[in-house]
N, C-alpha and C positions, 0 to 999 in steps of 0.2 A: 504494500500500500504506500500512496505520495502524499504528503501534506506537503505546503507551499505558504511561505512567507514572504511577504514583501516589505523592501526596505527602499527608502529614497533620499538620497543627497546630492546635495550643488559642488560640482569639482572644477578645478581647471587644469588644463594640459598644453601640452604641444607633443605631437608624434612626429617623430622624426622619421626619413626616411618614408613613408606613404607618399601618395603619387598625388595627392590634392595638395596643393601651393599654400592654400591658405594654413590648413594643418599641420603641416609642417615648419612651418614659420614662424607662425604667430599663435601667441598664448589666447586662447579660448574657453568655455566651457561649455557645459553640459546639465541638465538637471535628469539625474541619471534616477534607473529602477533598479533592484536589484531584487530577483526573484531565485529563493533558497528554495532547494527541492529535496526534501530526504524524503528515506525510504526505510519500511520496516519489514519484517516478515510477520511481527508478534505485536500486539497492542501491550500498551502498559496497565496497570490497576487502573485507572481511570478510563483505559479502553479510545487511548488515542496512543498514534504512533510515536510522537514527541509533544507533552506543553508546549503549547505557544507561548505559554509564559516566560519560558526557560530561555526562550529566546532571546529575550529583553535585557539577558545578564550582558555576559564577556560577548557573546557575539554581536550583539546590538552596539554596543560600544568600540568594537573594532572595527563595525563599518560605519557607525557614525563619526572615527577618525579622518574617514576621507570626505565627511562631511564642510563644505566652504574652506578647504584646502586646495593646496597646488601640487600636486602629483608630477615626479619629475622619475625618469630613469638616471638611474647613478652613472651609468656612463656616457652621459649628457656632456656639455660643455661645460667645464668647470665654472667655468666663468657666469652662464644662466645659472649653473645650480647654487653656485653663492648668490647669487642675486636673488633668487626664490628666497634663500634662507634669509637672506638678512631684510626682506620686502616682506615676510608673508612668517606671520606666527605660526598659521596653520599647514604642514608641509611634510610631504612622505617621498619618502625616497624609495624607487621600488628596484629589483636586479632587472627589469623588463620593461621595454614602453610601454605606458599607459594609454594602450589605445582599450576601445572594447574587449575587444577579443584576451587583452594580458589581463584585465579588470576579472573579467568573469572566470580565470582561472586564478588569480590574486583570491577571488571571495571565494571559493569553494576550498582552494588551499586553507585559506584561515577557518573555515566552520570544520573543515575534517580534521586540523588539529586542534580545534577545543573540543570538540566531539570524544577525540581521542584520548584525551586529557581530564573526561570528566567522569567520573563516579556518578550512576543514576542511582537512586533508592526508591523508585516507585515501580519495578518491575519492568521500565523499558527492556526492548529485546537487542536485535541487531541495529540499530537503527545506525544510518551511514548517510553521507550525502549524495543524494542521486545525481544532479545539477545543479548548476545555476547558470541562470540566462540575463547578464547587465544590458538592459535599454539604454543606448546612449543618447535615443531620438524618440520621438513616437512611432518613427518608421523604420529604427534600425535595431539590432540587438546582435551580441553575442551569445554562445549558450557553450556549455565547458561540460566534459565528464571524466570521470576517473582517469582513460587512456589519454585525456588530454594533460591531467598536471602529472601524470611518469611519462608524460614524452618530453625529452631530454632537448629534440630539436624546436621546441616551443621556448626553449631556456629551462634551464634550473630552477624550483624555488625553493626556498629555504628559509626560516623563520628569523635568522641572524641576517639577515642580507634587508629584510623590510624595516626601515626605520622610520619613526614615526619622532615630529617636532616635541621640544619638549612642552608648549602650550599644549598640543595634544593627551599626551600621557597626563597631564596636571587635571586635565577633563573629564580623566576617567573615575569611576565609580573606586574602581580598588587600579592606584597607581604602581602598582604593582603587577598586573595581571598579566604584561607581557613579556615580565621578565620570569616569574611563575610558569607562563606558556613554552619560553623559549630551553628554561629547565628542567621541564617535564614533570613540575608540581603539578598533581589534581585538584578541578575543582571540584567542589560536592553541590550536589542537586540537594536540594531539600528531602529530608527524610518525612516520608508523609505516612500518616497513620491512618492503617487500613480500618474502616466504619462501613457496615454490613447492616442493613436492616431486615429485618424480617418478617 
């Protein structure tokens, strides 16, 4: 079974090397969609594949990071990507161009590793991230799956390579989370108590 989550924030970029002049060039944005799609085999005690609640923790806030940020590839110009940082509090640095296409494998990378990372106590089962599909347009969109983030010639991702401003991290709920993530601390889901009526 799929549940589907949707997430939206305002980004800006420049993709380097695409065949449109303008995007390439010149700093732009987007008000982008970001649609989370896991999958389970087994329902949890509550008889849903994943809370939506759950979602609102670490992953809500990792993608509300690229929320009215500037998104830069690290092997960018030195020279723009000082300029990002010292112009723009809000600011992630990724190992991949920030076009659509690197976005919707960026957010499925980060939900499979706090996915990974997290201790359920309500009975969920397998649950895993099926897709995600980033709108960059109302008319455009990427869509990302497993064999997309292990393919190697998509680039590497890696959880030490994504750096995120420190106004960012100051924003988050537990300022810690992504250092916790990157060391393979668990987080815990709430432990919920099973109530049976009869």
């Amino acid at each position: 079974m799929l549940i589907r989550k949707l997430f939206k924030f305002e980004n800006a970029h420049i993709v380097r090397n695409c065949t449109s002049d303008r995007c390439k060039r010149s700093i732009h944005g987007h008000s982008y969609k970001v649609e989370l799609l896991l999958k389970a085999s087994k329902l949890d005690h509550g008889q849903m594949v994943y809370d939506f609640g759950l979602l609102k923790g670490v992953i809500k806030d990792l993608y509300d990071s690229f929320d009215h940020a500037i998104c830069f590839w690290q092997n960018d110009d030195p020279e723009y990507i000082q300029a990002c940082k010292t112009f723009s509090a809000r600011w992630v640095s990724l190992p991949v161009s920030p076009s659509a296409e690197q976005f919707s494998r960026i957010f499925f990378y980060l939900a499979q590793q706090v996915l990974a990372s997290t201790v359920t106590q309500n009975g969920e089962g397998d649950v895993e991230v099926y897709s995600v599909i980033v709108h960059e347009t109302d008319t455009g969109y990427a869509q990302s799956f497993i064999e997309d983030i292990e393919n190697t010639q998509m680039g590497l991702l890696d959880l030490s390579q994504i750096e995120f401003s420190e106004q960012i991290q100051a924003e988050w709920a537990d300022t810690e989370m992504y250092t916790k993530l990157k060391e393979g601390i668990q987080f815990h889901n709430p432990n919920v108590e099973l109530q049976v009526k009869l």
